[in-house]
N, CA, C and O atoms as a Tinker XYZ file with bonds, in Angstrom:
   292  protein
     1  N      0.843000   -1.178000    0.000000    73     2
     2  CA     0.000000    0.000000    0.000000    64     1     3
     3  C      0.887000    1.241000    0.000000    63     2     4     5
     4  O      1.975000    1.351000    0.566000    81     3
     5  N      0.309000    2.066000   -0.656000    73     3     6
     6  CA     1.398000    3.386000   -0.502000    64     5     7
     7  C      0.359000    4.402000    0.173000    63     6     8     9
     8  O     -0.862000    4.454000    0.021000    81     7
     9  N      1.235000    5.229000    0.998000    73     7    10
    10  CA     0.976000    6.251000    1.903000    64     9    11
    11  C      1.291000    7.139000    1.337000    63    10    12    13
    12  O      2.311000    6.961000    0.671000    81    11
    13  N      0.633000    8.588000    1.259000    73    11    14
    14  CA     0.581000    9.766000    1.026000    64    13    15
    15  C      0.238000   10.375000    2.132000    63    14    16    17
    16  O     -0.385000    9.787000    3.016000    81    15
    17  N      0.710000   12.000000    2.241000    73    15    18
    18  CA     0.986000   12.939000    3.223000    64    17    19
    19  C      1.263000   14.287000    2.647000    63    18    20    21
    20  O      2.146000   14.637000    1.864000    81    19
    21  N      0.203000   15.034000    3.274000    73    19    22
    22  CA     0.768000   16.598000    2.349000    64    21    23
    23  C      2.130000   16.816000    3.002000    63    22    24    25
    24  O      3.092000   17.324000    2.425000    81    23
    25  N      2.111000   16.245000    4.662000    73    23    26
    26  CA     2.993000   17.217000    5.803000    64    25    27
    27  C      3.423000   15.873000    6.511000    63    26    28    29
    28  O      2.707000   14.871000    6.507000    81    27
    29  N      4.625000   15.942000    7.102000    73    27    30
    30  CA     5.189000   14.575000    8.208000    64    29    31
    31  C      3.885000   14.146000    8.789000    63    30    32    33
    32  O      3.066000   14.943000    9.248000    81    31
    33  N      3.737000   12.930000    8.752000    73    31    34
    34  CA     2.390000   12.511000    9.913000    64    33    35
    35  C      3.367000   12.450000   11.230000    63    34    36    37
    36  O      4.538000   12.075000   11.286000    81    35
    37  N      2.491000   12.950000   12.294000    73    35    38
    38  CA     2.877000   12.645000   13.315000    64    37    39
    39  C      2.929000   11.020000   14.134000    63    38    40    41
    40  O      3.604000   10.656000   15.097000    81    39
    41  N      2.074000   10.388000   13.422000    73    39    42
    42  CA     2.001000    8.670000   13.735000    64    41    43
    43  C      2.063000    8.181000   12.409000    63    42    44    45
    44  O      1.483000    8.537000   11.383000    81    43
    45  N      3.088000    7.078000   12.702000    73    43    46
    46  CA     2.544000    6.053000   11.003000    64    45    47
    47  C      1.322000    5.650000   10.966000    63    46    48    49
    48  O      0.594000    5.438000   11.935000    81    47
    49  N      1.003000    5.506000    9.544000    73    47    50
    50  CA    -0.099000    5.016000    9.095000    64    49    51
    51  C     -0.173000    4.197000    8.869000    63    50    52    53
    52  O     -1.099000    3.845000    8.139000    81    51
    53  N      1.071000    3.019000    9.499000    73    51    54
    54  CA     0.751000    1.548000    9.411000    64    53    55
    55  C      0.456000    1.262000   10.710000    63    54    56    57
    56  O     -0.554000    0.687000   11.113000    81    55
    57  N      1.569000    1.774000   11.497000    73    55    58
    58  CA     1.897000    0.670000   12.590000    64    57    59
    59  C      1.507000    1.765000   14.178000    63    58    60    61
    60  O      1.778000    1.477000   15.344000    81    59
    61  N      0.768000    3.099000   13.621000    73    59    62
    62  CA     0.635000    4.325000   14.606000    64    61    63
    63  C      1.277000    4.329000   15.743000    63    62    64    65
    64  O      0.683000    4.169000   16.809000    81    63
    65  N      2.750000    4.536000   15.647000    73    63    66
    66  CA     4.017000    5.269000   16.289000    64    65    67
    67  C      4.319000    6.099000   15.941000    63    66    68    69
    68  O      4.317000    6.425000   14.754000    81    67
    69  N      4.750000    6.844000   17.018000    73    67    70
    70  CA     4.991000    8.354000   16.906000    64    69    71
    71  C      6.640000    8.122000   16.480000    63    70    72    73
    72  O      7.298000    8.824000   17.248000    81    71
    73  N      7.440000    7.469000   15.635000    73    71    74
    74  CA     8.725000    7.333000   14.572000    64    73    75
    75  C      8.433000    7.223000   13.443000    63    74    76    77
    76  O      8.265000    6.164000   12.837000    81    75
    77  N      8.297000    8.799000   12.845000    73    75    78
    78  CA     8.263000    9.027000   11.788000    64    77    79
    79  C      9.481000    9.812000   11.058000    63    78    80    81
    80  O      9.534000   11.038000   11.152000    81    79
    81  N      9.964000    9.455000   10.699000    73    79    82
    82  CA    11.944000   10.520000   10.403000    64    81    83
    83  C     11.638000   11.089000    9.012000    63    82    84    85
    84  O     10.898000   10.395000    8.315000    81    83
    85  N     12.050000   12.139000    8.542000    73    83    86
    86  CA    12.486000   12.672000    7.046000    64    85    87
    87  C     13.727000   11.726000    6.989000    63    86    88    89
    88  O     14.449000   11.292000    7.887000    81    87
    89  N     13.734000   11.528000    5.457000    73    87    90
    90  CA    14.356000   10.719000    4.638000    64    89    91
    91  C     15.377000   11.438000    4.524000    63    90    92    93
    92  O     15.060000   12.602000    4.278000    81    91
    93  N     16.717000   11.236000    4.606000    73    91    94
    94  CA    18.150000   12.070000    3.752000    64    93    95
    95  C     18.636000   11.253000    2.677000    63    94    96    97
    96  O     19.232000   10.200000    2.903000    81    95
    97  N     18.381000   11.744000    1.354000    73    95    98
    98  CA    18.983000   11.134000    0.282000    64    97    99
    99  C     20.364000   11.783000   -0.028000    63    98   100   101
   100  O     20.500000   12.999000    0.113000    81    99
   101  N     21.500000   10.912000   -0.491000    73    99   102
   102  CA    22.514000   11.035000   -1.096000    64   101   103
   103  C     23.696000   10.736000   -0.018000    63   102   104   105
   104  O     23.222000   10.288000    1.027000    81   103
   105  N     25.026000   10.860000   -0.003000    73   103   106
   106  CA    26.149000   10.618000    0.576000    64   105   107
   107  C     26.141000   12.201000    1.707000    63   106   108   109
   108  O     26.339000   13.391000    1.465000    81   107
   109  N     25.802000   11.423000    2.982000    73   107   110
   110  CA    25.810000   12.501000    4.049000    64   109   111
   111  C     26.995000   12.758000    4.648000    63   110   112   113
   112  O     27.954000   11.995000    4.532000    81   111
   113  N     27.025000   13.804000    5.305000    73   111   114
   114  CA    28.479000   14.342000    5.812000    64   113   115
   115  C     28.402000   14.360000    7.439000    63   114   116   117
   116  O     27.951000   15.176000    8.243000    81   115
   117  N     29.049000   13.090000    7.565000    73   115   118
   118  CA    28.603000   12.978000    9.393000    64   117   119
   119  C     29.389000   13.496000   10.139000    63   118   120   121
   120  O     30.611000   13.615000   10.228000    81   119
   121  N     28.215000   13.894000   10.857000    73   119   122
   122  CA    28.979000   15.127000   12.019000    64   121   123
   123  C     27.670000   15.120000   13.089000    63   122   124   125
   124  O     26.534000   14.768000   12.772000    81   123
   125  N     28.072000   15.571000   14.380000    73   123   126
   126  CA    27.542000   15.858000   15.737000    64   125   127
   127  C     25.712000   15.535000   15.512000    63   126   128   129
   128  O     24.835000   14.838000   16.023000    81   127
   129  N     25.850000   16.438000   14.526000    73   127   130
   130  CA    24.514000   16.881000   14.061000    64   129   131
   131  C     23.153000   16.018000   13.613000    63   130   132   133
   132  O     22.015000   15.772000   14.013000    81   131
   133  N     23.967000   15.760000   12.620000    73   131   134
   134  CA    23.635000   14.508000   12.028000    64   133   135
   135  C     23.451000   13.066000   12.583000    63   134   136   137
   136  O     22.511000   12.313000   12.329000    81   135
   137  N     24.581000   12.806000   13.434000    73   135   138
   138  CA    24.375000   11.654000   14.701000    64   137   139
   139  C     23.562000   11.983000   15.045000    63   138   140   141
   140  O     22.715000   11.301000   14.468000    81   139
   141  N     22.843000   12.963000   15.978000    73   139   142
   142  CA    22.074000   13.289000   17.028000    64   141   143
   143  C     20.690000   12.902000   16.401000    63   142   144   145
   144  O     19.865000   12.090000   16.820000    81   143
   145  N     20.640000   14.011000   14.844000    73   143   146
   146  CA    18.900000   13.780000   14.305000    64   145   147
   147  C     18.972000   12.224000   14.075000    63   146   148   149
   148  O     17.924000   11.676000   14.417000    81   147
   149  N     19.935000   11.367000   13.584000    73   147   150
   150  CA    19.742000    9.849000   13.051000    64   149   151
   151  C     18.941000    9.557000   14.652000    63   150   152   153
   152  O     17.720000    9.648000   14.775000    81   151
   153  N     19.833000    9.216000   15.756000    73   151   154
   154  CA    19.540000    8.919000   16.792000    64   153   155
   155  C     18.268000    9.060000   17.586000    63   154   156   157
   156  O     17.671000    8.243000   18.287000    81   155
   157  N     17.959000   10.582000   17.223000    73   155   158
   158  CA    16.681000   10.701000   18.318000    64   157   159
   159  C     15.252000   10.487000   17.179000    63   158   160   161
   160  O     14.096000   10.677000   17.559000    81   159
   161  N     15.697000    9.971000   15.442000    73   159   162
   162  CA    14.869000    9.525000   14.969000    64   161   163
   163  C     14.322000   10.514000   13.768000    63   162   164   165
   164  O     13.791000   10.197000   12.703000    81   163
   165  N     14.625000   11.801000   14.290000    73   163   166
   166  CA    14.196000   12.708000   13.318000    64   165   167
   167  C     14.474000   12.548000   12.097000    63   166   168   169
   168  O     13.614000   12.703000   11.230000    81   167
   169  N     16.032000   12.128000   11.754000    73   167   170
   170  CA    16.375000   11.050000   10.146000    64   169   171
   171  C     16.475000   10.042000   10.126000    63   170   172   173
   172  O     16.696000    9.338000   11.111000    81   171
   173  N     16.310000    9.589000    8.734000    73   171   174
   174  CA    16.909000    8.226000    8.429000    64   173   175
   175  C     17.534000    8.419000    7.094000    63   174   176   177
   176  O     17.025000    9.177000    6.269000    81   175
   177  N     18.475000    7.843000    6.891000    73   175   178
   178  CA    19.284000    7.564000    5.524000    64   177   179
   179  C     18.744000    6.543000    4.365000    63   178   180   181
   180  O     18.635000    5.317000    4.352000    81   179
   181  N     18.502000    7.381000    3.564000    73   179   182
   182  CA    17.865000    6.863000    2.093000    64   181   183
   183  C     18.767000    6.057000    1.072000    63   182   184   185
   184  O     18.437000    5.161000    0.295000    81   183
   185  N     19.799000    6.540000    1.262000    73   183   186
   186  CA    20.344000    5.848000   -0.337000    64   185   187
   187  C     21.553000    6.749000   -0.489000    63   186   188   189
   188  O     21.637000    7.834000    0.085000    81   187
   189  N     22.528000    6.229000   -1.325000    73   187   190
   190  CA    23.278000    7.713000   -2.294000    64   189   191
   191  C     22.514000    8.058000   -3.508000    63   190   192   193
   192  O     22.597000    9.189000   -3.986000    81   191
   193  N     21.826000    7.205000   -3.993000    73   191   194
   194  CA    20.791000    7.221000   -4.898000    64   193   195
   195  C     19.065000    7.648000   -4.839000    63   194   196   197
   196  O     18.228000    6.776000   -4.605000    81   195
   197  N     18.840000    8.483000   -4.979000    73   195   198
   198  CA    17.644000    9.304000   -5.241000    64   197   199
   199  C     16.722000    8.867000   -6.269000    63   198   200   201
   200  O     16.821000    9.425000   -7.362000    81   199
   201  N     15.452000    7.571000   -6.046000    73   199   202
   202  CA    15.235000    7.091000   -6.806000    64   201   203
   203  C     13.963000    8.320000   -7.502000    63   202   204   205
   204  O     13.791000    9.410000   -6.956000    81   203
   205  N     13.367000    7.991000   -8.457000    73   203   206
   206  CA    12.668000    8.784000   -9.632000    64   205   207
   207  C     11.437000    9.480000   -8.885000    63   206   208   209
   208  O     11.129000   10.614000   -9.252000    81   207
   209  N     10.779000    8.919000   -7.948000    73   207   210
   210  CA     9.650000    8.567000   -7.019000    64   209   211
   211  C      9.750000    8.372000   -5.676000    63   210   212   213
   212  O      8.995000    7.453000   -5.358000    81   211
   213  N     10.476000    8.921000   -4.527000    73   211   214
   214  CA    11.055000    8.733000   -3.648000    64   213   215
   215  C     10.452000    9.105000   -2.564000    63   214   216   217
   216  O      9.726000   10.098000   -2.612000    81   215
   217  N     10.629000    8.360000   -1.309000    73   215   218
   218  CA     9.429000    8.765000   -0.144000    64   217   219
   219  C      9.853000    9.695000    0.079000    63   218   220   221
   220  O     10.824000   10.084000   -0.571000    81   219
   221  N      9.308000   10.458000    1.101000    73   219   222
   222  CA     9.594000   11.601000    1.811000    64   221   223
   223  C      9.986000   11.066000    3.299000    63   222   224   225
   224  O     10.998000   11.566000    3.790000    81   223
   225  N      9.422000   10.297000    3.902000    73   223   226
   226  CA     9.321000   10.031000    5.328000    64   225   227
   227  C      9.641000    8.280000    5.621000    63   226   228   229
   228  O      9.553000    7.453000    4.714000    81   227
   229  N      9.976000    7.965000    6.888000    73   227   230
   230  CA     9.845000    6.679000    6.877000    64   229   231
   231  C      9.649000    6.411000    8.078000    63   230   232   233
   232  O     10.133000    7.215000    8.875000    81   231
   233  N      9.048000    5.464000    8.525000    73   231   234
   234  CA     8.902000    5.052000   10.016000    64   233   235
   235  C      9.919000    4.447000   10.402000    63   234   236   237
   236  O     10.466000    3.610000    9.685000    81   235
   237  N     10.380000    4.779000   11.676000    73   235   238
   238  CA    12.050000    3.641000   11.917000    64   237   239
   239  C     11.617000    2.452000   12.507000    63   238   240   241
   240  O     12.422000    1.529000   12.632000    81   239
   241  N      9.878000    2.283000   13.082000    73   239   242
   242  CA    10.411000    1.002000   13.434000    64   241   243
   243  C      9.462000   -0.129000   12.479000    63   242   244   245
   244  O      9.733000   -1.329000   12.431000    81   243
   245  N      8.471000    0.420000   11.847000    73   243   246
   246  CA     8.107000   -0.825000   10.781000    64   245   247
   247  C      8.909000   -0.129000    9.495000    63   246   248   249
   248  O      8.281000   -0.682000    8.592000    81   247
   249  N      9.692000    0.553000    8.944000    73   247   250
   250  CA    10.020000    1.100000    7.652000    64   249   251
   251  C      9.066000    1.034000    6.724000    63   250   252   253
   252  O      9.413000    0.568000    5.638000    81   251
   253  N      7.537000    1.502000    6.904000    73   251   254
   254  CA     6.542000    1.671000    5.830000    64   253   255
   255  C      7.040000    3.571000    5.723000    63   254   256   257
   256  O      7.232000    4.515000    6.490000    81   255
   257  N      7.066000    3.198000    3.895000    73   255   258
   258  CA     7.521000    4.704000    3.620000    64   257   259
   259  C      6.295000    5.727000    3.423000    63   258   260   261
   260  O      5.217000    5.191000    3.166000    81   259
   261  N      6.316000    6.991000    3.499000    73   259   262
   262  CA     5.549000    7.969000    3.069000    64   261   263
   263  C      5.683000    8.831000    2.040000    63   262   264   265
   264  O      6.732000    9.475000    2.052000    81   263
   265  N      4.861000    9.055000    1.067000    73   263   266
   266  CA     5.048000   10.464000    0.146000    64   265   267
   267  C      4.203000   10.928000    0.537000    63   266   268   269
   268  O      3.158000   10.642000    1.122000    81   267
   269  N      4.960000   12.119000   -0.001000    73   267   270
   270  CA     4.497000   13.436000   -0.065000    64   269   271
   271  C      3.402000   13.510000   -1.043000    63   270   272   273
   272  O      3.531000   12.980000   -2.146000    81   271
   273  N      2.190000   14.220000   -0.660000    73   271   274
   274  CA     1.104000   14.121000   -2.187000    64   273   275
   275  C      1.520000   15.076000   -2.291000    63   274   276   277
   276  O      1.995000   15.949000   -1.565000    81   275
   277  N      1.157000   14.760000   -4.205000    73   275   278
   278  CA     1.104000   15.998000   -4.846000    64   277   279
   279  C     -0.206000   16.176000   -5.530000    63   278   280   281
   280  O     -0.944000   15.294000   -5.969000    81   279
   281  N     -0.411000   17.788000   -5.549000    73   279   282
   282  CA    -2.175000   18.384000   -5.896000    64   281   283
   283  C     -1.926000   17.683000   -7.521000    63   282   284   285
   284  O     -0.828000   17.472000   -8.036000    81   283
   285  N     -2.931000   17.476000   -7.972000    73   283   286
   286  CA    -3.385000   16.597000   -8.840000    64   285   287
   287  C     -4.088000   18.019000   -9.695000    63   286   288   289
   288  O     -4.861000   18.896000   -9.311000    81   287
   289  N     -3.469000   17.781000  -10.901000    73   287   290
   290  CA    -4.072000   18.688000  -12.001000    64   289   291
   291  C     -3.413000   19.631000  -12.546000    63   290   292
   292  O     -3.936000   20.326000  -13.417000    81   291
């Protein structure tokens, strides 16, 4: 099933936990920062690759992904 979201849900829409992270696509540059958001959940690491169609969000603990909708028309 695919999930759509104008905005971060605050609970998944699979598994309704409040671990929902923005996605970071591409080769990240780790530092303090970056540890901290991975850690307390706020990210998760996507890929170095940016696929065509790509979630926006992901839950860390079932990994059901989210997009972003887009307005239609």
């Amino acid at each position: 099933m695919r999930y759509e979201s104008r905005e971060k849900p605050e609970l998944c829409p699979n598994c309704g936990l409040k671990r929902v992270a923005a996605i970071q696509w591409g080769t990240p540059q780790f530092d303090d920062q970056l540890y901290r958001a991975i850690s307390s959940g706020r990210i998760t690491l996507g890929g170095a690759t940016k696929p065509d169609d790509p979630p926006t969000w992901k839950c860390t603990i079932c990994n059901t992904e989210i997009y972003e909708a887009k307005d239609k028309g």
